[in-house]
C-alpha positions in Angstrom: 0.0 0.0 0.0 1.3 3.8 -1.1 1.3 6.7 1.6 2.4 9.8 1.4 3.6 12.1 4.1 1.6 15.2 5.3 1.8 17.3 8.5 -1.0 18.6 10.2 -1.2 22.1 11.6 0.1 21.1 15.2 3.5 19.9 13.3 2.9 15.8 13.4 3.5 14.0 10.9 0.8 11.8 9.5 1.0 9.3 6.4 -2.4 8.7 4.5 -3.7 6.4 1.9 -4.2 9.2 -0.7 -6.9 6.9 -2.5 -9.0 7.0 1.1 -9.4 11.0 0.6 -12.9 12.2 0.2 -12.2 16.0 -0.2 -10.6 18.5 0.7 -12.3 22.1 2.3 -11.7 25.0 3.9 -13.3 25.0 7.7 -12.9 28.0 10.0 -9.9 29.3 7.5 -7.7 26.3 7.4 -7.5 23.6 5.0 -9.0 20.0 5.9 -7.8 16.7 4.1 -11.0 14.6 4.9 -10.4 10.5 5.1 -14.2 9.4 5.4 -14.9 9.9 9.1 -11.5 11.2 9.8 -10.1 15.0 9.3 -6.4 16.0 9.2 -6.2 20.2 9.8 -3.2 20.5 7.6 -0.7 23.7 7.6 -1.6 24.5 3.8 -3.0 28.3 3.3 -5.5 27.4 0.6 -7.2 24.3 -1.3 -4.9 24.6 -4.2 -2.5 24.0 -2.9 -2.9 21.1 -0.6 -4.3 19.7 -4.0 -1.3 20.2 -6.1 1.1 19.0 -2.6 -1.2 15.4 -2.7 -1.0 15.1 -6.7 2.9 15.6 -6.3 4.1 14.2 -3.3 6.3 10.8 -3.4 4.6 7.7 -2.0 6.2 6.0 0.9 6.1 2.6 1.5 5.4 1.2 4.8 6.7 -2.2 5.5 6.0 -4.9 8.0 8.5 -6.8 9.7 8.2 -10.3 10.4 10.1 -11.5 13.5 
């Protein structure tokens, strides 16, 4: 499964499935990535441009290890 990286607007950093976004909105003048039930408050300034960041950004892979 592909991930990419993000960071929210408290400075975490959060990896989502970018095929589990449902849309992306302004709400009380920040920018919200919205997974189905969940919301990530992102640091972006406008919808544009978290749009362009999630069509560019490199996946990551996340691995499991087996012991």
């Amino acid at each position: 499964m592909n991930y990419i990286q993000m960071t929210d607007l408290y400075g975490a950093t959060v990896a989502i499935n970018p095929l589990n976004i449902t849309s992306v909105r302004i709400y009380n003048t920040a920018v919200v990535v919205c997974l189905g039930t969940d919301q990530i408050t992102t640091q972006f300034t406008n919808i544009e441009a978290a749009v362009d960041y999630i069509q560019r950004a490199p996946s990551i892979s996340l691995s499991t290890r087996t012991p």
